[in-house]
C-alpha positions as CSV (number, residue, x, y, z in Angstrom):
1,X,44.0,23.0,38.9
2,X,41.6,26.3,38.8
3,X,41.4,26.0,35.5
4,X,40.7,22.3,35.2
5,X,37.8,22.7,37.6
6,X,36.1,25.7,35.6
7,X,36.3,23.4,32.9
8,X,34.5,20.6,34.7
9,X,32.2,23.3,36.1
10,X,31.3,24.5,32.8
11,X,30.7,20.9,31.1
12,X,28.7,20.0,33.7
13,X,26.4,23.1,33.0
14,X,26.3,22.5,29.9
15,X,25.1,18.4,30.0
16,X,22.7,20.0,32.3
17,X,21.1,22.6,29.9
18,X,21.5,19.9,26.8
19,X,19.5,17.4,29.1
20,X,16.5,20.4,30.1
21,X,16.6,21.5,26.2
22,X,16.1,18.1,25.0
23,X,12.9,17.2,27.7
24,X,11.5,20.4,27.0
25,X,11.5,19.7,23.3
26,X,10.0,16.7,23.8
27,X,7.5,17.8,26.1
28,X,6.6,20.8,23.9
29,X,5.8,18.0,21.0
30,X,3.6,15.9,23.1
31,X,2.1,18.9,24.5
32,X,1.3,20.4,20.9
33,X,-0.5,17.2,20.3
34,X,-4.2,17.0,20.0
35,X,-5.1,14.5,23.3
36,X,-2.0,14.8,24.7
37,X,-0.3,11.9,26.5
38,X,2.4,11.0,28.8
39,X,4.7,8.0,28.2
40,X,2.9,6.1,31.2
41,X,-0.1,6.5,29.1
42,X,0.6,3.5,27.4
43,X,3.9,2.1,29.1
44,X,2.3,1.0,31.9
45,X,1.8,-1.5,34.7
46,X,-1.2,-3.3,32.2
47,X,-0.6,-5.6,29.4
48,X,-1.7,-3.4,26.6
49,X,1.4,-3.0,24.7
50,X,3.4,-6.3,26.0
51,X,0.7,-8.6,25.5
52,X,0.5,-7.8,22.3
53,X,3.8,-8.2,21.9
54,X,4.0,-11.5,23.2
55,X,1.1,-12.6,20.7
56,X,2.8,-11.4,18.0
57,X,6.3,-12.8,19.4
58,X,4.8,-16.4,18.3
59,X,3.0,-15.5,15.5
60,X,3.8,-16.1,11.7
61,X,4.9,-12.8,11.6
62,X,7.2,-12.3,14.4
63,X,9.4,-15.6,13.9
64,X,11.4,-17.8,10.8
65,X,13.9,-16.0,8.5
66,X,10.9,-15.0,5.8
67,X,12.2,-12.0,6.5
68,X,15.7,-12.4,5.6
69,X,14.4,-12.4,1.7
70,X,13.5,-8.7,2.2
71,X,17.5,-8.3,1.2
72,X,16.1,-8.9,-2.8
73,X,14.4,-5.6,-4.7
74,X,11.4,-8.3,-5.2
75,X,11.1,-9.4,-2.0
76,X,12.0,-6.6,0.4
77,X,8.4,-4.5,0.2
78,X,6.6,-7.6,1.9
79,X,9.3,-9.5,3.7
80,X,11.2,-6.9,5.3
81,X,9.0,-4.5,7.9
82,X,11.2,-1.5,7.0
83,X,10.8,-1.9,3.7
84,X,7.2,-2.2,3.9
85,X,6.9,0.9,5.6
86,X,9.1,2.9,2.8
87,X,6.7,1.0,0.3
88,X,3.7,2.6,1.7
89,X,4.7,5.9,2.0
90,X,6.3,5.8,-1.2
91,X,2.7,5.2,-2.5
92,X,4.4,1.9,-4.4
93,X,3.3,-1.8,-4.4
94,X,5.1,-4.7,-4.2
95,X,6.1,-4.7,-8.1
96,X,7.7,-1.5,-8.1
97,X,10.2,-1.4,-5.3
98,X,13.6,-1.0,-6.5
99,X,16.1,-2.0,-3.9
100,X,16.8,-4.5,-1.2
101,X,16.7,-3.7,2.6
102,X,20.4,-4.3,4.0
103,X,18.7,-4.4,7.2
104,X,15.7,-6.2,6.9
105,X,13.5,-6.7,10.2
106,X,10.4,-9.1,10.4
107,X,6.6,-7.6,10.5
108,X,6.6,-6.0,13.7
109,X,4.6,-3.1,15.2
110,X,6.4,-0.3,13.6
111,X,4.9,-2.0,10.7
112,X,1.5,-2.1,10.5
113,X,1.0,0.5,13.0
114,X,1.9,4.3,13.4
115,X,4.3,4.3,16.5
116,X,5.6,7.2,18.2
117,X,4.6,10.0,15.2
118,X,2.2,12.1,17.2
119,X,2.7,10.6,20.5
120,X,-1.2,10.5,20.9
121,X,-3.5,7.2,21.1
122,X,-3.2,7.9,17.1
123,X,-0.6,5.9,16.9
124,X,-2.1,3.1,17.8
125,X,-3.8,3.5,14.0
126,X,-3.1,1.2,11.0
127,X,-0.6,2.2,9.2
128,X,-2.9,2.2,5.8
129,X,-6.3,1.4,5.0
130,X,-6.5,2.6,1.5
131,X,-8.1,-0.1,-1.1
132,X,-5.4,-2.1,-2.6
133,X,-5.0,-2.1,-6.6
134,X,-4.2,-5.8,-6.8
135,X,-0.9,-4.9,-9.1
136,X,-0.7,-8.5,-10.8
137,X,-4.3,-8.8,-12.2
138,X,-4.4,-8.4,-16.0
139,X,-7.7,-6.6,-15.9
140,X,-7.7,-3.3,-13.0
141,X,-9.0,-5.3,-9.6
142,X,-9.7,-3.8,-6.3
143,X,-9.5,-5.0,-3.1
144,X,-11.6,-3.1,-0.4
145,X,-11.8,-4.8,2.6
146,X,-11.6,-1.6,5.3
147,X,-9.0,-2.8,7.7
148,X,-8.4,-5.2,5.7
149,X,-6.8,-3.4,3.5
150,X,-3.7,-2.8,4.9
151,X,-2.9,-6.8,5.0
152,X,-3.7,-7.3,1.4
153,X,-0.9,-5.0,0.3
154,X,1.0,-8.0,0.3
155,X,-1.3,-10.8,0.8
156,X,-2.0,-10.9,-2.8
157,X,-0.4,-12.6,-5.7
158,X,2.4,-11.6,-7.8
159,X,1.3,-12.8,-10.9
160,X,-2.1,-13.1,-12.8
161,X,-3.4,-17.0,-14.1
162,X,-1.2,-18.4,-16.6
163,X,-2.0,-18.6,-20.6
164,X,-0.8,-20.6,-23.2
165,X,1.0,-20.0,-25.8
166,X,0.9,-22.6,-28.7
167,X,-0.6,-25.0,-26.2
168,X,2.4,-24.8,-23.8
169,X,2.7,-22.9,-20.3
170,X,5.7,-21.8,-19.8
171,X,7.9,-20.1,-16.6
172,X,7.0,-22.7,-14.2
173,X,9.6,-22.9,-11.6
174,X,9.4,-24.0,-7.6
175,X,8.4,-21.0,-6.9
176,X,5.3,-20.4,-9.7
177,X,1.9,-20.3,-9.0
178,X,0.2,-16.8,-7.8
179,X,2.8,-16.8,-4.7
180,X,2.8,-17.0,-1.2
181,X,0.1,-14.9,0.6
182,X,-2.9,-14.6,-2.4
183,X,-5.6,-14.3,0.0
184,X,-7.2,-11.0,-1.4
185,X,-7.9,-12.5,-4.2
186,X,-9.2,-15.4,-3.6
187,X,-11.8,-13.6,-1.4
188,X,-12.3,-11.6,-4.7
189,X,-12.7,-14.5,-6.8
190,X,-9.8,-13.8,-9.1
191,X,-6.6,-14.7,-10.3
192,X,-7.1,-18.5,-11.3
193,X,-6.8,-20.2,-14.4
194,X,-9.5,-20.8,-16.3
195,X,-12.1,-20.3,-14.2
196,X,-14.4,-16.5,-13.3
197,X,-15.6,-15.9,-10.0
198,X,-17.0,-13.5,-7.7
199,X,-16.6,-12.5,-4.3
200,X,-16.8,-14.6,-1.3
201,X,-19.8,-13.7,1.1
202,X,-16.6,-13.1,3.7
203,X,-15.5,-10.4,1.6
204,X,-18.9,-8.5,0.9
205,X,-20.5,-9.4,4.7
206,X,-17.7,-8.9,6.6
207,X,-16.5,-5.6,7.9
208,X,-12.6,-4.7,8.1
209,X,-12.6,-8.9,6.2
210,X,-9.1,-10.2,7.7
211,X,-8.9,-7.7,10.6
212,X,-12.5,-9.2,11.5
213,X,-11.9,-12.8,11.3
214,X,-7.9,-13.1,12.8
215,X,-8.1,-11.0,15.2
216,X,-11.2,-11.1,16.9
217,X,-12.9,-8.9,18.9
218,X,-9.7,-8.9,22.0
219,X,-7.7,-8.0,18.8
220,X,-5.5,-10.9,19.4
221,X,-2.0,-10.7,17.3
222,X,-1.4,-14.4,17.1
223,X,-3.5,-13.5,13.9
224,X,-4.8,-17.0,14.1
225,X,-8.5,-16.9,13.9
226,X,-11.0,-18.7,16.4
227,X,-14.0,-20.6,15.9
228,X,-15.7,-18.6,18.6
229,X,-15.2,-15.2,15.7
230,X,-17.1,-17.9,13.6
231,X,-19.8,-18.9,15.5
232,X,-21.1,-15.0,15.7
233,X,-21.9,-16.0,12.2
234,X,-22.7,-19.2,12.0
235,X,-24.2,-20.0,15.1
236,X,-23.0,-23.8,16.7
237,X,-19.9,-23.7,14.5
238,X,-17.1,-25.1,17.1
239,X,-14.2,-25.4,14.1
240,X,-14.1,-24.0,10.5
241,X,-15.4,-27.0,8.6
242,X,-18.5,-24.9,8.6
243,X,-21.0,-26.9,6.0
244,X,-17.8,-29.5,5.5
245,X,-16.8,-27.0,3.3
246,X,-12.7,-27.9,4.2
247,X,-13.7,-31.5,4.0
248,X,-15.1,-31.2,0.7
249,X,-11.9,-28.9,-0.3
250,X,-9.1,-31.1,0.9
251,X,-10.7,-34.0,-1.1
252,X,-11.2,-32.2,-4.3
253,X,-7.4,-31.2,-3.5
254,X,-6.0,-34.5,-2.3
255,X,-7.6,-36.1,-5.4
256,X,-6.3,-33.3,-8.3
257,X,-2.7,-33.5,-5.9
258,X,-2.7,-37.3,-6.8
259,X,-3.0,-37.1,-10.7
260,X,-0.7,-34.0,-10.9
261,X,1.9,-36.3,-8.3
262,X,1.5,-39.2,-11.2
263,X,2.4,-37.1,-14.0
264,X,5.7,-35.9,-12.2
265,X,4.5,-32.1,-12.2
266,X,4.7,-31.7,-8.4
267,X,7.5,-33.2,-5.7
268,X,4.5,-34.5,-3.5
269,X,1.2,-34.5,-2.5
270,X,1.0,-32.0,0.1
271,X,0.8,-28.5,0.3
272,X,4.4,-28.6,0.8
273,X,4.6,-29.7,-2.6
274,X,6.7,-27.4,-5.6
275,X,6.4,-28.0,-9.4
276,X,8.7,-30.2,-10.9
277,X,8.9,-29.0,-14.3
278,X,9.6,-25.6,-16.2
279,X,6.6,-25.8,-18.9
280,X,4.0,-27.7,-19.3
281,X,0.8,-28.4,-21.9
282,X,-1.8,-26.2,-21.5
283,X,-4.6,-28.1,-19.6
284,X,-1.4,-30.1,-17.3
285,X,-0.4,-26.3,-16.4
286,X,-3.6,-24.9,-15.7
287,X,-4.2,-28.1,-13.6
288,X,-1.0,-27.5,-11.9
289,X,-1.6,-23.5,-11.5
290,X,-5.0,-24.3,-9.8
291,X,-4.1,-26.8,-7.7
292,X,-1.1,-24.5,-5.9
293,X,-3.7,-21.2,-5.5
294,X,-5.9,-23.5,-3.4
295,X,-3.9,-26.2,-1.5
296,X,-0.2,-24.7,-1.7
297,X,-0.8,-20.8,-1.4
298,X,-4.4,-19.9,0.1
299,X,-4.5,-22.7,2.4
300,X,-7.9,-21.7,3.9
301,X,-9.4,-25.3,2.4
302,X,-12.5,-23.2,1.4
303,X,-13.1,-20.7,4.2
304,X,-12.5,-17.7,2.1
305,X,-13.7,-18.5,-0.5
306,X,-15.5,-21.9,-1.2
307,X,-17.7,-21.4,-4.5
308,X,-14.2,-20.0,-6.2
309,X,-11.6,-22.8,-4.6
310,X,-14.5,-25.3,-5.2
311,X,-14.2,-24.8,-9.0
312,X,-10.5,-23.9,-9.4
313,X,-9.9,-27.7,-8.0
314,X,-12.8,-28.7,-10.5
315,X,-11.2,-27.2,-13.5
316,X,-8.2,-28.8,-12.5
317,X,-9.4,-32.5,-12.1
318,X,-11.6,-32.1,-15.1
319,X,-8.6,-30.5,-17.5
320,X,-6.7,-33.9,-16.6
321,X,-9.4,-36.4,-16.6
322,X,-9.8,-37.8,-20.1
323,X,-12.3,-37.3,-22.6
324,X,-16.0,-39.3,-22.2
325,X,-16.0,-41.5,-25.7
326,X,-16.8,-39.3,-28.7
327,X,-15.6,-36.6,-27.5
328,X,-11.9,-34.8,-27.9
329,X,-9.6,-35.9,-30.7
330,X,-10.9,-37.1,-34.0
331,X,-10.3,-40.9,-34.4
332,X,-8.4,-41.9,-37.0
333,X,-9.1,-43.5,-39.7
């Protein structure tokens, strides 16, 4: 019985020293730390961390299974959070990750923001801000937005406009076009088919570009943007048909979505809508390609870019309209 109780004595002791060895460590760390906090420096009674959390909690971002595709090499650097990190530390993009995350989580804090590294207001900081080599274009583009920057690591497109060959596109599937998310570049004014443009005055003008405009100045992580970030601009705007620039937009798209829905090359008229086909001739697929950057993938109707998304739809509608009399094929004789 002596012996038991040493034994209990001792292991108690020891939990004991474990437990002061691990706070001290700990506190050392935080200590070490330029501006030193305290946990209650941030876990506190205000709404600074869970009102964020909340935001994002209803936010693209933080709900659906998008995330669950982070499970496929292709997929995993933008649609698994743990992935992405690994991605950006690996200095890699989107193209170049290799494996699948078993474990995939959605777009959370951890990542997009440095949490718990230095235990200083640091890690409030983006994760990244580096400009983004957009990996897809055929010709070396850069995106370099400031804050921006860190979002267009994946909100840009995963492959460059399509060309011919022999008069035939070819590779179309549900998922073609430039992909989900190709925002960067349509703020660049690349990445369409058969069309060149230049950037969008919300890309030169604007500083930190998407940090700017969906979050706001209260930094709100519903990451929808507000009319009232607008009007700081564009004084009197109470929505974002600024000019009746979306107005103008959804009818260029509606109408170009109505040929391309009569010629079977897309399952409907809406930007819910997926190609129908696997190849297609040249001015049907450029048509096609055009008409899913603006109205399927972008989805800003104009806002980030009208000149470019203005003549994308264009080039589209005038690829399928036929030829004025005279002009085109060579009548026969």
């Amino acid at each position: 019985m002596l012996l038991l109780k040493r034994v209990v004595l001792l292991s108690a002791v020891a939990l004991v020293a474990f437990g002061l060895t691990a706070c001290e460590r700990k506190i050392t760390r935080i200590e070490l730390a330029s501006g030193p906090l305290t946990c209650a420096d941030c876990h506190n009674t205000s709404s600074l961390i869970t009102g964020k959390e909340t935001e994002w909690a209803e936010s693209v971002h933080g709900t659906g299974t998008a995330y669950l595709r982070g499970t496929s090499a292709g997929c995993a650097g933008c649609h698994s959070g743990g992935a992405f990190v690994k991605m950006i530390a690996a200095g890699q993009n989107p193209g170049t990750v290799t494996e699948g995350d078993p474990d995939p989580t959605r777009q959370d804090c951890r990542t997009c923001h440095n949490i718990h590294t230095t235990y200083t207001m640091a890690d409030f900081s983006l994760r990244t801000t580096a400009p983004v080599n957009l990996f897809a274009m055929d010709t070396p583009t850069v995106f370099d937005g400031g804050e921006g920057n860190l979002c267009a690591n994946c909100h840009q497109p995963r492959r460059d406009g399509p060309v011919a060959v022999n008069g035939t596109i070819t590779g179309i599937s549900t998922h073609w076009g430039p992909h989900h998310g190709p925002q960067s570049a349509m703020l660049l004014g690349v990445a369409g088919a058969g069309v060149t443009g230049t950037p969008a005055g919300h890309y030169q003008g604007v500083p930190n570009t998407c940090v700017t405009c969906h979050l706001g100045s209260g930094l709100d992580h519903h990451f929808e943007p507000s009319a009232t970030t607008c009007a700081k601009c564009h004084p009197g705007a109470t929505n974002f048909d600024i000019d009746n620039v979306q107005t103008e937009i959804a009818a260029l798209g509606d109408s170009l979505g109505e040929m391309l829905l009569n010629l079977n090359l897309i399952s409907e008229n809406s930007p819910d809508g997926h190609p129908t086909v696997t190849s297609a001739p040249e001015a049907q697929g450029v048509a096609l390609y055009n008409w899913l950057y603006v109205m399927h993938e972008d989805k800003s109707m104009g806002v980030h870019n009208a000149d470019y998304a203005r003549a994308l739809l264009q080039k589209g509608l005038q690829e399928l309209s036929p030829a004025p009399k005279g002009v085109g094929a060579v009548a026969r004789r």
